[in-house]
N, C-alpha and C positions, 0 to 999 in steps of 0.2 A: 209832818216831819218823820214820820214812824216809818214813812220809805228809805230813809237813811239809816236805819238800825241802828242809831246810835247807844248802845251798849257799852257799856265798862267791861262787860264778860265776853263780849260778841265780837266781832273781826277789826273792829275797831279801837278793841284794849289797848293798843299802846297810846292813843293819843288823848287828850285832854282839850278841850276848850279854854281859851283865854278867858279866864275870870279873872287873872290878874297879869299883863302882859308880861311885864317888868321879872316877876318872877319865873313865869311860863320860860323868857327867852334864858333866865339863866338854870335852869331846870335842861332846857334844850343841846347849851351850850357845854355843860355838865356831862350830857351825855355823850354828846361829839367829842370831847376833852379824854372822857372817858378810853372811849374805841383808840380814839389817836394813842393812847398807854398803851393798849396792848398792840397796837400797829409797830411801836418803838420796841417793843419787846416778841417782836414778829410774830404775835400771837394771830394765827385769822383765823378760826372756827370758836366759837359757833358764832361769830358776831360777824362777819361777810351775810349769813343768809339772815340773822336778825334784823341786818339793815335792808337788804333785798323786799326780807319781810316787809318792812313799815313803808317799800315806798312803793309796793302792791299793794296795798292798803289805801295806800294815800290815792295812787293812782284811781284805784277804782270808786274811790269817796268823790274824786273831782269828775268822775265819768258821772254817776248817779245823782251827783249835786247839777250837773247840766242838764241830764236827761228831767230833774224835777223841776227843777227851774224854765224850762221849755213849754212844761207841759201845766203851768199855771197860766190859767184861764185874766184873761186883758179885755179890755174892754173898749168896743167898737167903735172909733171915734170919727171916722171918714172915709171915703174913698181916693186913691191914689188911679187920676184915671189916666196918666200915664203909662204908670209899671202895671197897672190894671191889677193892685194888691189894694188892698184892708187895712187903715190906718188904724193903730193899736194903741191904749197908753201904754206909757212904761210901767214891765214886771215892778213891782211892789215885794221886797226882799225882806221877811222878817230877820230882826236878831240872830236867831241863830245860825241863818246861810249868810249873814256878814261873819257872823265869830269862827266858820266853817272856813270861809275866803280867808281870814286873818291866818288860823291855825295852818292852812296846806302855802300860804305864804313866806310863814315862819321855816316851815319843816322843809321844803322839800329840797332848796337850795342848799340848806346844810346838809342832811342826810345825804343828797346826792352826791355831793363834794366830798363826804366821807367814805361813800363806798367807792367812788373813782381812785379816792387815795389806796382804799382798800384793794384793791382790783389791781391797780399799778403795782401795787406789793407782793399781789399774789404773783403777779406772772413773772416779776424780778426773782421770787423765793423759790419759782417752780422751774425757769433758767437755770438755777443755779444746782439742780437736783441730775443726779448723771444716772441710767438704769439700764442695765444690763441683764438678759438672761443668763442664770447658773446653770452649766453645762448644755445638756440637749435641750431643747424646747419640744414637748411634747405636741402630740392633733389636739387632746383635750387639756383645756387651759379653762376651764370653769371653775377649778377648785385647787388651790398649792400654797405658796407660802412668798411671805414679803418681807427682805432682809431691811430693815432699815439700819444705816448706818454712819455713823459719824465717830471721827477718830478712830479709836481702835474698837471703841464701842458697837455692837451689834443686839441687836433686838429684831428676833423671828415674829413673827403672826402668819397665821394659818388664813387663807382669804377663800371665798365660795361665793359665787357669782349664780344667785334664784332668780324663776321668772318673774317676770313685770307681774308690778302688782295690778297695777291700773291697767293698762292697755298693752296689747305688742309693737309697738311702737314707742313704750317707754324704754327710759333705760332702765338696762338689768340693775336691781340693788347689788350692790358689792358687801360683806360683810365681813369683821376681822376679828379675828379670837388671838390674844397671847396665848405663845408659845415657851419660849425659853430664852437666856440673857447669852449673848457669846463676846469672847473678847478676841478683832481679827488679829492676825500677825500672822509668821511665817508657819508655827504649825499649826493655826487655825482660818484657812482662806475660806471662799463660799464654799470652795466643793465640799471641803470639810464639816462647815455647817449643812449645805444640805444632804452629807451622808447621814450626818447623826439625826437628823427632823427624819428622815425615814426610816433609820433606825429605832427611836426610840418613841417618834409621834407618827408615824408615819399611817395614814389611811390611802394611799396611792405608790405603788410598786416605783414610777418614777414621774415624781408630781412636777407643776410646773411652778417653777423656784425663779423670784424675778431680785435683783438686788440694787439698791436705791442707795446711794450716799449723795454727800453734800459737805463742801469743804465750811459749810457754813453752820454755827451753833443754831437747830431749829426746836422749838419745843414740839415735843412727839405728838402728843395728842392732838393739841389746836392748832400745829400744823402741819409735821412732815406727815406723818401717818396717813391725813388730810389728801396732801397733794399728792402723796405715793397713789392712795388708790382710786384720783382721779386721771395719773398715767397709766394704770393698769389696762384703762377701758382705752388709751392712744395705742396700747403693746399690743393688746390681743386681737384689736378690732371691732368691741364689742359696741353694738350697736347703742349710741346713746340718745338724751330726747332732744 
């Protein structure tokens, strides 16, 4: 079984073996229950790729559990002179590749059911997000600034687009640093805001300033912020994975 790594510390940390089903499923359901909370409260990061996470996990558990399962040795009982194949008995499955089948049984159908809900939510929240370049749009767009905004409320970040870590063919990381708070209205529009970001923050003579509102109440961090600067990379063109 040491082919399956199964580890508490190893890639396999989130999930548990059924030692007690009863409980397992409400421990499961707990969790699903959970995510749906901040679904209602339109929260999706970091719990969209937490869930992605586990069912990359899970995927690759049920990949390795068939590759191991294949590859135990059966024992020759006849020949099929038909199909002109090797009559085998049946693999012999200890305990822990049933309590394995039980646990990606249990998981996978919820888990999935939540990130689909999750997924649906995102691209409802990301409809709903309207963005605009502020004044010119410059040639170099690797480095400027992201107005996010809702109501009269404004909140700048400064964004910079580094090379692939892993491969050229990844996507670029996007990364965002606060900036400063503005409140829009008539004397303070974007061009306003992004005079003053180049006046007083400004590392680029005329940076490129993209602006993002939404008629809809989003929490910044888990998720407009989020979904602003995975439209960044729809705006500029930037190559993704």
């Amino acid at each position: 079984m040491d082919d399956l790594n199964w580890n508490a510390s190893g890639p396999l940390r989130w999930f548990t073996l059924p030692t007690d089903e009863e409980a397992d499923m409400y421990r499961l359901l707990a969790y699903v229950q959970r995510i749906d909370g901040y679904y209602r409260e339109r929260k999706l990061y970091p719990y969209l790729d937490e869930l992605r996470d586990r069912l990359d996990q899970l995927t690759d558990l049920h990949r390795r559990r068939k590759e191991l399962t294949s590859s135990m040795p059966r024992e020759i009982t006849g020949l099929d002179l038909r199909q002109g194949a090797l009559l085998r008995t049946s693999q012999r499955e200890d305990e822990l590749l049933r309590l394995i089948d039980t646990m990606m049984d249990r998981n996978l159908p919820e888990l999935s059911s939540a990130l689909e809900r999750g997924s649906a939510l995102r691209a409802e929240l990301a409809a709903s997000i309207r963005v605009e370049p502020v004044g010119l749009l410059p040639l170099y767009t690797d480095e400027g600034y992201l107005i996010i905004h809702h109501g009269r409320a404004a909140r700048a970040y400064a964004y910079s687009l580094s090379l692939p870590v892993v491969s050229p063919d990844a996507r670029r990381p996007l990364r965002t640093r606060y900036v400063a708070d503005y409140t829009i209205g008539i004397t303070c529009t974007y061009e306003h805001v992004k005079a003053d970001l180049v006046r007083n923050h400004g590392f680029l003579p005329n940076p490129a300033v993209f602006a993002f509102a939404s008629e809809l109440q989003l929490p910044a961090i888990e998720t407009f912020v989020p979904l602003a600067k995975q439209l960044v990379y729809e705006v500029v063109g930037v190559r993704r994975a």
